[in-house]
Each structure stands twice: as structure tokens, then as C-alpha cells.
C-alpha positions as CSV (number, residue, x, y, z in Angstrom):
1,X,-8.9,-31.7,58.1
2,X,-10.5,-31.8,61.3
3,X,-8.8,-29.4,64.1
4,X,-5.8,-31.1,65.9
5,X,-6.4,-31.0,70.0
6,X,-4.3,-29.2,72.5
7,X,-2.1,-32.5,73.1
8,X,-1.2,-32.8,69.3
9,X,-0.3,-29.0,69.0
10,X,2.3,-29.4,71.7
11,X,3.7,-32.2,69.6
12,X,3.9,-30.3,66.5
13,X,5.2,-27.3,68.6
14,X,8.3,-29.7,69.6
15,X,8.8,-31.5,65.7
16,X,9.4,-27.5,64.8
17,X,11.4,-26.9,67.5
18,X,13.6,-29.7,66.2
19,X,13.8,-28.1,63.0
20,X,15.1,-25.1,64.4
21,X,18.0,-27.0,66.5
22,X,18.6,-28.7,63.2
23,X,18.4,-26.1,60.4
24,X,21.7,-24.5,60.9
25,X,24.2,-27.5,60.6
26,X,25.8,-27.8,57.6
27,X,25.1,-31.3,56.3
28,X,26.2,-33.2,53.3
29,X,26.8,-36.8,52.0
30,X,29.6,-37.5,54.3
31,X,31.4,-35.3,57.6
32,X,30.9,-34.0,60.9
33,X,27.3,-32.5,60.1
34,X,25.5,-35.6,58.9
35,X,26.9,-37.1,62.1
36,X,26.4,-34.3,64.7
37,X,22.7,-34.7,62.8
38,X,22.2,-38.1,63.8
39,X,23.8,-37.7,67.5
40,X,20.8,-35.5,68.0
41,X,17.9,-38.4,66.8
42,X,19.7,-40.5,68.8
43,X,18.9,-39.0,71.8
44,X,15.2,-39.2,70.4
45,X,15.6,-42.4,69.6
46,X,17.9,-44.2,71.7
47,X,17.4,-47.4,69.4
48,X,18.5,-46.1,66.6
49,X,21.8,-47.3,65.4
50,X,24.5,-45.4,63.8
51,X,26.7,-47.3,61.0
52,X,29.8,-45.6,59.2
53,X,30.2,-47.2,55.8
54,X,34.2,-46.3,54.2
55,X,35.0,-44.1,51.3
56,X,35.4,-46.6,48.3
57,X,33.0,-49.0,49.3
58,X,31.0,-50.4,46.3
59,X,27.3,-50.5,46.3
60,X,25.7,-51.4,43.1
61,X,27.2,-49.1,40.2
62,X,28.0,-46.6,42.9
63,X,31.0,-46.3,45.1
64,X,30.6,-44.4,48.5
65,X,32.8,-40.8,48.0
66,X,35.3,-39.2,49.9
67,X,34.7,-37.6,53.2
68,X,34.2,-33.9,53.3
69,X,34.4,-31.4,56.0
70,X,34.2,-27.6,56.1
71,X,35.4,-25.0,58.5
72,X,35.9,-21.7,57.2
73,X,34.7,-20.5,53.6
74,X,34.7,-16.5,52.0
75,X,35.6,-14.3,49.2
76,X,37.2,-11.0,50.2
77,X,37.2,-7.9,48.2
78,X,39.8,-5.3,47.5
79,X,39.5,-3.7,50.5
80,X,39.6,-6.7,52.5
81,X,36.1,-7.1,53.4
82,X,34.1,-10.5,53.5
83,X,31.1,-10.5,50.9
84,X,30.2,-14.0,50.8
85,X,30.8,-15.8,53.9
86,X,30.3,-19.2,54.6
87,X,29.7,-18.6,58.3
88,X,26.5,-16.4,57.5
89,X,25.1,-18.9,55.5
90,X,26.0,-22.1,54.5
91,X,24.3,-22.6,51.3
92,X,27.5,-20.2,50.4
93,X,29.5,-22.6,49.5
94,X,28.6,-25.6,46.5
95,X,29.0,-28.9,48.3
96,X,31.6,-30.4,48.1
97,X,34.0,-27.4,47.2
98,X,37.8,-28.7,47.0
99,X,40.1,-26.6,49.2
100,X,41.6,-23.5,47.5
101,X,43.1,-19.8,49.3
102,X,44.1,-18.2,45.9
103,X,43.9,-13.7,45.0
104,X,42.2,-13.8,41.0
105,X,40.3,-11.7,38.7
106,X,36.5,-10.8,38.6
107,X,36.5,-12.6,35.2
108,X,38.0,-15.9,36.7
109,X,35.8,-15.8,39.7
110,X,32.5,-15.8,38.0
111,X,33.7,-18.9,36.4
112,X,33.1,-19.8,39.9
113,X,30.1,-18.2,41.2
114,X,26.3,-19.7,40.9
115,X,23.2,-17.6,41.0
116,X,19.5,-17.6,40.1
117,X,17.4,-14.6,38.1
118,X,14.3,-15.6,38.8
119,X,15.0,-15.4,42.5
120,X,17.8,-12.5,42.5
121,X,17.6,-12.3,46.0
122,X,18.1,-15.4,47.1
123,X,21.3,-17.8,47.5
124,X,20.5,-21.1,45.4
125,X,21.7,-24.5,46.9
126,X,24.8,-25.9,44.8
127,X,26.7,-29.1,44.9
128,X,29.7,-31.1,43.0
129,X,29.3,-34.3,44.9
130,X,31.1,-36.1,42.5
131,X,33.8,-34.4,40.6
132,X,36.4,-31.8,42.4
133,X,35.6,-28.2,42.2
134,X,34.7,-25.4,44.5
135,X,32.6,-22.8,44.1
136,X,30.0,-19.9,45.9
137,X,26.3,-19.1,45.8
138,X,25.3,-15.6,46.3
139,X,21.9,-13.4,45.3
140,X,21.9,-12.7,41.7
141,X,21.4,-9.2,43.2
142,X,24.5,-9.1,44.6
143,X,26.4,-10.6,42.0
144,X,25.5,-8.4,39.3
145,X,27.2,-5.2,41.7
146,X,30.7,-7.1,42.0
147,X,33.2,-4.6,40.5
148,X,36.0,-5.7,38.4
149,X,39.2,-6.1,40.3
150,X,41.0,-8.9,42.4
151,X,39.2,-11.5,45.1
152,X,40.5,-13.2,47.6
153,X,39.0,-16.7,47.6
154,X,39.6,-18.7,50.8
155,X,38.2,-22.4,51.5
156,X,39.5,-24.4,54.5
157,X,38.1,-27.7,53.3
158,X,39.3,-31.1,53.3
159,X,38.2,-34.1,50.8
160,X,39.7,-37.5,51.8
161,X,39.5,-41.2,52.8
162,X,37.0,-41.4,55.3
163,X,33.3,-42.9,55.7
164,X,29.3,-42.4,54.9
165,X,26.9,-42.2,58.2
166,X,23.8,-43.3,58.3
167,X,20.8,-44.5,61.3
168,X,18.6,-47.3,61.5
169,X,16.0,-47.8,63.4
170,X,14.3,-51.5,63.2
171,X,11.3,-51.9,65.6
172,X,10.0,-55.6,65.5
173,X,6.8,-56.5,65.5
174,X,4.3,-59.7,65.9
175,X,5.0,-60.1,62.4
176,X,8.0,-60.5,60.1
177,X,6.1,-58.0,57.8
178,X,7.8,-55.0,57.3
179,X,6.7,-51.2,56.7
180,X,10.1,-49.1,55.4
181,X,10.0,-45.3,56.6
182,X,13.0,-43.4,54.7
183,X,14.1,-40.3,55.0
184,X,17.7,-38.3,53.9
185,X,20.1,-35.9,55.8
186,X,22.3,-34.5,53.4
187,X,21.1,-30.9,53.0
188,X,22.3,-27.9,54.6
189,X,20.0,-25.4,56.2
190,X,17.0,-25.9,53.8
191,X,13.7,-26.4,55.7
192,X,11.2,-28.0,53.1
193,X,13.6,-30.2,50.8
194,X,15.4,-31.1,54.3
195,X,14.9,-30.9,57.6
196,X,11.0,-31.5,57.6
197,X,11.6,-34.9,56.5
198,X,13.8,-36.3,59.4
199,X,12.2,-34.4,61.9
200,X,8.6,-35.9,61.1
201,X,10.0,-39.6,60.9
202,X,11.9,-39.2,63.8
203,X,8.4,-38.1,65.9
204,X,6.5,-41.1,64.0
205,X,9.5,-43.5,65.1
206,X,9.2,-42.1,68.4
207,X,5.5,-42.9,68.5
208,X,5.8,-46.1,66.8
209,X,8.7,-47.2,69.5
210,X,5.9,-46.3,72.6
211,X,3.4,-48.9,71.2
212,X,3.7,-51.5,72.3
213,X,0.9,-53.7,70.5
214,X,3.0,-53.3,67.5
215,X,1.9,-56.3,64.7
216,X,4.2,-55.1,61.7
217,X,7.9,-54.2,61.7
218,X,9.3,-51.0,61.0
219,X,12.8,-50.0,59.5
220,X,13.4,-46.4,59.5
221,X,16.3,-45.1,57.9
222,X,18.0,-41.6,57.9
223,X,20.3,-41.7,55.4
224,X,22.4,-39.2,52.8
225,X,20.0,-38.7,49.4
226,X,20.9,-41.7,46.1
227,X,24.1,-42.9,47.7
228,X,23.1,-43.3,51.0
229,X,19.9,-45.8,49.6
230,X,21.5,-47.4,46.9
231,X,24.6,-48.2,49.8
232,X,21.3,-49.5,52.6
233,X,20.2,-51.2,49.8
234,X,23.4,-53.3,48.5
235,X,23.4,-54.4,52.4
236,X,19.7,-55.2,53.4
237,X,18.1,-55.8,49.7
238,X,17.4,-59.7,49.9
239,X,15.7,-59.0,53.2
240,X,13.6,-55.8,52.7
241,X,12.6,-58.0,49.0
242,X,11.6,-60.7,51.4
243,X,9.5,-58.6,53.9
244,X,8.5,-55.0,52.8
245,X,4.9,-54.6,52.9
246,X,4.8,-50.9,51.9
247,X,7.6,-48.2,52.4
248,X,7.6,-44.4,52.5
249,X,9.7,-41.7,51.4
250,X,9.6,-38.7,53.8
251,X,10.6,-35.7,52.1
252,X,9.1,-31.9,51.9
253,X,6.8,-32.3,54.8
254,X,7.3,-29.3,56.5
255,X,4.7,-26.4,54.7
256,X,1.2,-25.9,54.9
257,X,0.0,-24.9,51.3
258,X,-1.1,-27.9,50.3
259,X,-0.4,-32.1,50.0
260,X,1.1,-33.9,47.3
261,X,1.2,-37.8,46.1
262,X,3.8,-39.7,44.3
263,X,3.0,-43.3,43.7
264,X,5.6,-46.3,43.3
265,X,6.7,-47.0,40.6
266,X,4.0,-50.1,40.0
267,X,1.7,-47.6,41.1
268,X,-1.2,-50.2,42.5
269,X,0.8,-50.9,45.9
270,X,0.0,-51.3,49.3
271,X,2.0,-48.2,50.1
272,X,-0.6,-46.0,46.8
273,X,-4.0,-48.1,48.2
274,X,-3.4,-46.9,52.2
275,X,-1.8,-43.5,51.0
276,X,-4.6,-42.4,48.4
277,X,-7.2,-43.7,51.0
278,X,-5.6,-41.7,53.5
279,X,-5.4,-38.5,51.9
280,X,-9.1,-38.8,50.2
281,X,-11.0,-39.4,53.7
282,X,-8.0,-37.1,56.0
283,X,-7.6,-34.1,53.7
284,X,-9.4,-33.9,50.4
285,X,-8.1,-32.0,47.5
286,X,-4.3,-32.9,46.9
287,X,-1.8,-33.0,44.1
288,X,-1.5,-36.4,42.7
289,X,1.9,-36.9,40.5
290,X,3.3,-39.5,38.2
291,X,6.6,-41.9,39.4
292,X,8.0,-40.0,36.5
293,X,7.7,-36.8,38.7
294,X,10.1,-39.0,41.0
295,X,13.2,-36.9,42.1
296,X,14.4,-38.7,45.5
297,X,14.8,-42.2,46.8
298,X,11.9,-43.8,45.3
299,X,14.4,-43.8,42.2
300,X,15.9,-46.3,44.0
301,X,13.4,-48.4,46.6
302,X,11.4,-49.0,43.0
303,X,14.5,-49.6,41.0
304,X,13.8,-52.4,38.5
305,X,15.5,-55.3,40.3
306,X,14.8,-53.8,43.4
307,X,10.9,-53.7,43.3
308,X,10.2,-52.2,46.6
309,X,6.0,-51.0,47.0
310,X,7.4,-47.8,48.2
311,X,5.5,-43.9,47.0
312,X,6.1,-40.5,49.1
313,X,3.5,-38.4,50.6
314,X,4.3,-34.8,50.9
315,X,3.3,-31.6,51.0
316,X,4.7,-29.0,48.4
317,X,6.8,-31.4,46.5
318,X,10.4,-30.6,45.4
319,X,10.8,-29.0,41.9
320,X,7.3,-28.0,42.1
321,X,7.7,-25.2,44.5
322,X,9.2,-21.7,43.9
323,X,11.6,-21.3,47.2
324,X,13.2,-25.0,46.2
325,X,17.0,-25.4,46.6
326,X,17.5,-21.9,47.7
327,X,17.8,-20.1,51.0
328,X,14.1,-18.8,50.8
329,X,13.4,-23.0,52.0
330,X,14.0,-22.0,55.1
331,X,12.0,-21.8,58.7
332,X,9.7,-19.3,57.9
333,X,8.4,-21.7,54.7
334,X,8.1,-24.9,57.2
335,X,5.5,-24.4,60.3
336,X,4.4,-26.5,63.2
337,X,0.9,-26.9,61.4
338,X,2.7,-28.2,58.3
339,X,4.8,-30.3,59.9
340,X,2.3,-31.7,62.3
341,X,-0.5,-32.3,59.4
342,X,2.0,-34.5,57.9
343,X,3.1,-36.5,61.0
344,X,-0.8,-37.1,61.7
345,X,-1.5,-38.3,58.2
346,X,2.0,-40.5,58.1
347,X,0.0,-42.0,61.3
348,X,-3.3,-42.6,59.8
349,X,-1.0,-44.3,57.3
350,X,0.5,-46.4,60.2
351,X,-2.5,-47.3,61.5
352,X,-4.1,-48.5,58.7
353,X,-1.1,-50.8,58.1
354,X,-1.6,-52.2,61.0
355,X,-5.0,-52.9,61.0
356,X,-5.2,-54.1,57.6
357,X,-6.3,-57.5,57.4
358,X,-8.8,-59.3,55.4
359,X,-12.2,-59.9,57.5
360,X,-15.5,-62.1,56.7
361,X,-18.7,-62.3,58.2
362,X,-19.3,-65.1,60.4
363,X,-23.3,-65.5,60.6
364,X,-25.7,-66.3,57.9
365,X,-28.3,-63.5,57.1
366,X,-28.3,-60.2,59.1
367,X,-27.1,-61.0,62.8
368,X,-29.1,-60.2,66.0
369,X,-27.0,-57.1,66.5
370,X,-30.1,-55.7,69.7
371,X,-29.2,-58.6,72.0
372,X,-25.0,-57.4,71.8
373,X,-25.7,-54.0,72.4
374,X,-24.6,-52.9,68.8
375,X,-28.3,-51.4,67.7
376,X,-30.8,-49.5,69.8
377,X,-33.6,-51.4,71.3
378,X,-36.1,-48.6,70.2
379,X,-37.2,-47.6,66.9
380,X,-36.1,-43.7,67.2
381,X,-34.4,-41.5,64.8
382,X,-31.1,-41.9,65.7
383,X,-31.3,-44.7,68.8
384,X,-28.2,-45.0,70.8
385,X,-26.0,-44.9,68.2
386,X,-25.5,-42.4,65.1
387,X,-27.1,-43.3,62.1
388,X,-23.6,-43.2,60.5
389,X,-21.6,-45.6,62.7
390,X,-25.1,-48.1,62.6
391,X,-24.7,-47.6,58.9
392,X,-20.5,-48.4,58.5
393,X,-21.1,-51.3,61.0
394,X,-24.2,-52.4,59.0
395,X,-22.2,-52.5,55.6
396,X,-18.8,-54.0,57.1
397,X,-21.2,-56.8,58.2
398,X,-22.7,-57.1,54.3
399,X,-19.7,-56.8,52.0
400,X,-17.0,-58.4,54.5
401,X,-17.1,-61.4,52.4
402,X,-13.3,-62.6,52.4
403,X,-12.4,-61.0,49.1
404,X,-11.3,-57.4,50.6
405,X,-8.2,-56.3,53.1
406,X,-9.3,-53.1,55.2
407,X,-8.5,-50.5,53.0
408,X,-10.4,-52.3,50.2
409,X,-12.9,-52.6,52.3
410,X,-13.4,-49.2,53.7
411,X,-13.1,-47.9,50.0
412,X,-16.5,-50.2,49.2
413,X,-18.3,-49.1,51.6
414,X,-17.3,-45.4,51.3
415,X,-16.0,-44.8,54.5
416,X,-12.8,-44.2,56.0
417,X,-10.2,-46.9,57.5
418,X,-10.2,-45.5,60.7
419,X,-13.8,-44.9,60.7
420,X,-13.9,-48.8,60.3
421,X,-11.2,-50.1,62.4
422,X,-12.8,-49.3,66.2
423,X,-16.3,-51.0,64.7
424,X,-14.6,-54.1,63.2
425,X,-12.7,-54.6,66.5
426,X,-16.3,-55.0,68.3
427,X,-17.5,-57.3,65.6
428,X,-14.7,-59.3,66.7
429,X,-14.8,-59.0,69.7
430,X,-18.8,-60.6,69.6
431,X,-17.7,-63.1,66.4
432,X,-19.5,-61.6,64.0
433,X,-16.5,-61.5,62.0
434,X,-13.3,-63.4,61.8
435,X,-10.0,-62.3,60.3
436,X,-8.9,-65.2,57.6
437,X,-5.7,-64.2,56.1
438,X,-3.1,-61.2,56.6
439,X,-2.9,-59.5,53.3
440,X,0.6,-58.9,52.0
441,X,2.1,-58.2,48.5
């Protein structure tokens, strides 16, 4: 990739400082931390709209859950002391956990407790969404020194009637056309497999909001993971059917060891054409997965019956990375690089989108291309003009036949869609070629 400039540092300097706001709050389907989480995008994105959806609401084969909220969360010892508390970490406590302030054995408590070996010193990320129970996460390090005796196992929780929160963000365009951006906010403190994702969508909604030249429509979503989709979709599905173009999933953005693909469902897109041509000409060598590597809301945006062109670009992709779902996710695995190489391909994306049309040639034969200024007047090496750009603009002109949208186009001719979009807009600018259709699904 080429080297960002000063401007785009600073912006990926902010996206991390985001993060870092962010990382601590303890968010999960429902409660105080999802919201307090989308309070703070809202005052990115003043737009955005926030939308409580009631416990018991049915969506689909689902049913929005109870509300849960946390305050206080620890197991005490023999002697009193705290050795797991919830207000060190919050990936302490499984998701979800039921109220409980009980004294019991060792023996009952590990009946209770969740570790990992293979990462003993690290606290795994736990949840029990959707049957009651409580429960703690701990090192497997630490685990293995509890003596026998009695705990004390406190949880100030509650688990009742209340609602779902999610944002939307819908930013017209010329066009009816839609492009869906999706992203969830249901994690607690894990920087990879959580935060990355709304913090880069919120910076590209941010940028999308300042153009004003916008020809598609966005809708951008931050909602909680499955149920928070499924419940968007049993609201908005006739319409996104009627109008998606392509949609992205925006998860594990945030590290910089490498970039990862996973294609709709269909496979053969818009969303896989722009994102495989984007990652080919803007950073090379990248993981490419099957949809049945799928592990987030694509499961349900390509839901048979649902059919949405929608695939995921990331970077380490969950499952596939050894700090997943456990406290090593955390700020130091996420940087400003990482998360700003994603937010500038996720905009190479964007602009693709919007540029891609379908073009033809207007002129019979080779045009005069000396008397518009677009080839030098003297036969040197490289004129006025680089070979290469006389060379893109030179094959736009002979394969732009009617038959190929942009990205199709750009593929042909072996260069890259922003490489062509700046050209094609002075061929149109001096009719040498005319746009004849927009290209759709």
C-alpha cells in the first residue's frame, strides 16, 4: 500500500482515539452500555438515529431478550479478598450472568468458572445470551491455584422487561440505490472482534455525511451481533430487497497483520466484484475465505429469503486469530495503522460504488485526442503525460463498448478503478464517452 499522507494519519490517530474512549464499556445485546455506546456516535454523527425495540418483540424465529444491566460482579476468597473482579475487567463476568450473592464450595464454583489452556494467561470472553446462568472468566493460570475451601460469589445484575438499542444512519443520495454499511456493538472491551468495527464505520459515515455530491444512498447500522440484524431486518427487509446494491459487514478491522475477504453468500456480487478489485490493486496479497467461513451478520444479510449482495472485508478475521474472544483483543492488538488501512480501503470501496457506471465510446475509430489536450503534441518518450495514464485512457477508449460497468472495466484493462475514474471523467467531460445505463443487481 502506498504511504498514507500527514492529513490521513491524523484521521487514523482520532479513529484510535475512539477506540480507546470506547474499549472500556461494558456492552452487550441490551442495557446501559450499548446505549452510552451509541450516545457517543451520535455526537459523531448527529444524523444518526437511535431506536429502542421491547423485550419480546418477534423478529423472524427470534424474539428480542430481556434487558440486562451490571453494576458490581466478584468472587471473594476465604479471607475476604476479591480475586476476580468485574470492575478490573469486564470480560470477568459471562454475559448475561443472572443475579446471585451466595458462600459455596470450590467444587461447586468450578461448575461455574470458564478458562482457556491454550491461552492460560488470558481471560476468555463468555456469554449465556439466551438461557439464565451466571458465571466468571479468569486465566487458566489462576484458576488452576484456587484452593479448596468456601467463595463468596457476588453479582448485582438485573435481567428483565426492557428493550434492544440500535443506530441508523440513512444518507440519501441522487439515487434510490442503496449501499448497506453494518457493523455490531455488543462486545465488551475487545478491540479486534469489537470496537474496530464501529469506530471505522462511524469515520466512513462521517466522511460519507461531508459529501455532498453523493449519487448512492447509504444505510449504516450499529446494531447488537444476530439479534440485532435479524430484528433491522424483520423491519426494513422489503425495502433493503428493493434497493441494496452491495452491503458490507465491518468487523475485525482494527490490526495490521494482514487483510482478509469473505464473500456473500452468491459469491459473484457487486459487494465481491468492487471488494476483490479493491483489495487486488490497494493491497496485494490477502486471505480470501469461503461464506462457509461466515461467523457474523452476513449469516443473516445473505439469509436465503433475504438475499442481500452483502461480503465483509477485514483484516485478521474472527476465529482465525489467536487473541480472539479473550482479553489479549485488546488496544495493544488494534493500532491507528490498522484501523486507518481499513477505513482507506472501505473508501476505495465507496468510491468505486459511486462511480460505477457502465460507459461507451462515442466516436468511431480512434478519436483526435492532440486537439483536446489529452496526448502530447510531440512525439517524445513520455510527452506531457505518463506513458501509463496515455495508456489507461487509450484502452478505456477501446474496450468501453457498453458491455462493462467500471469495475468490469478496470479489471479488462488491468488497471485499477480509481486509476480510471479521474480519466473517464475527462472523456466525458470532451464526449468521448457517454454513460448508458447505471448498473445494479
Amino acid at each position: 500500500m502506498t504511504k498514507p499522507a500527514p492529513s490521513s494519519v491524523n484521521i487514523y490517530q482520532e479513529i484510535y482515539s475512539w477506540a480507546k474512549e470506547l474499549f472500556p464499556i461494558c456492552r452487550s445485546l441490551t442495557g446501559e452500555g450499548t446505549r452510552q455506546t451509541l450516545r457517543y456516535f451520535k455526537r459523531i454523527l448527529p444524523q444518526m438515529k437511535i431506536y429502542e425495540v421491547p423485550s419480546g418483540t418477534k423478529a423472524f424465529d427470534w424474539e428480542v431478550p430481556p434487558e440486562w444491566n451490571i453494576r458490581d460482579a466478584y468472587i471473594k476468597d476465604q479471607n475476604g479478598q476479591k480475586i476476580v473482579d468485574f470492575a478490573d475487567h469486564n470480560l470477568h463476568l459471562v454475559g448475561y450472568s443472572e443475579p446471585i450473592d451466595e458462600v459455596m464450595s470450590l467444587e461447586r464454583l468450578q461448575e461455574h468458572l470458564h478458562s482457556r489452556e491454550d491461552r492460560p494467561h488470558a481471560i476468555p470472553y463468555v456469554t449465556s445470551y439466551y438461557k439464565r446462568n451466571w458465571g466468571f472468566c479468569l486465566p487458566h493460570a489462576q484458576r488452576e491455584n484456587l484452593k479448596p475451601g468456601d467463595y463468596h460469589v457476588h453479582i448485582d445484575s438485573t435481567l428483565e422487561p426492557g428493550s434492544m438499542t440500535y443506530g441508523e444512519l440513512i444518507l440519501k443520495g441522487r439515487e434510490e440505490r442503496e449501499v448497506l454499511l453494518s457493523t455490531y456493538i455488543c462486545h465488551p472491551s475487545l478491540g479486534n472482534d469489537e470496537i474496530s468495527g464501529p469506530v471505522v464505520t462511524a469515520a466512513l459515515a462521517r466522511w460519507l455525511a461531508a459529501k455532498t455530491d453523493r449519487r448512492l444512498t447509504y444505510r449504516i447500522v450499529f446494531v447488537p451481533e444476530t439479534i440485532g440484524s435479524i430484528v433491522y431486518l424483520s423491519r426494513n427487509l422489503e425495502e433493503m430487497k428493493r434497493n441494496t446494491d452491495a452491503g458490507f459487514v465491518l468487523t475485525c478491522v482494527g490490526d495490521d497483520r494482514a487483510y482478509s475477504f469473505l464473500p456473500s453468500r452468491q459469491g459473484d456480487t457487486l459487494a465481491d466484484r468492487v471488494a476483490r478489485h479493491a483489495l487486488r490493486h490497494q493491497v496485494g496479497e490477502f486471505n480470501s475465505y469461503s461464506f462457509m467461513d461466515r461467523g457474523s451478520d452476513e449469516r443473516q444479510y445473505c439469509s436465503v429469503g433475504v438475499d442481500l449482495p452483502v461480503a465483509s472485508l477485514m483484516r485478521s478475521k474472527y476465529h482465525e486469530y489467536p487473541e480472539y474472544h479473550t482479553s489479549d483483543d485488546d488496544l495493544n492488538l488494534i493500532s491507528p495503522e490498522g484501523l486507518g488501512g481499513a477505513f482507506e480501503l472501505y473508501r476505495t470501496v465507496l468510491l468505486t460504488l459511486e462511480h460505477n457506471k457502465v460507459y461507451r465510446t462515442t466516436v468511431c475509430c480512434e478519436p483526435q485526442l492532440g486537439k483536446r489536450g489529452l496526448y502530447p503534441t510531440l512525439s517524445t518518450v513520455e510527452g506531457g503525460r505518463g506513458k501509463r495514464w496515455l495508456r489507461v485512457l487509450r484502452n478505456i477508449l477501446a474496450y468501453a463498448d457498453g458491455t462493462m460497468d467500471l469495475i468490469a472495466l478496470a479489471n479488462r484493462i488491468e488497471a485499477s478503478a480509481t486509476e480510471c475514474i479521474p480519466i473517464i471523467d475527462r472523456l466525458l467531460e470532451e464526449n468521448l464517452l457517454e454513460e448508458i445505463s447505471q448498473p445494479g443487481l
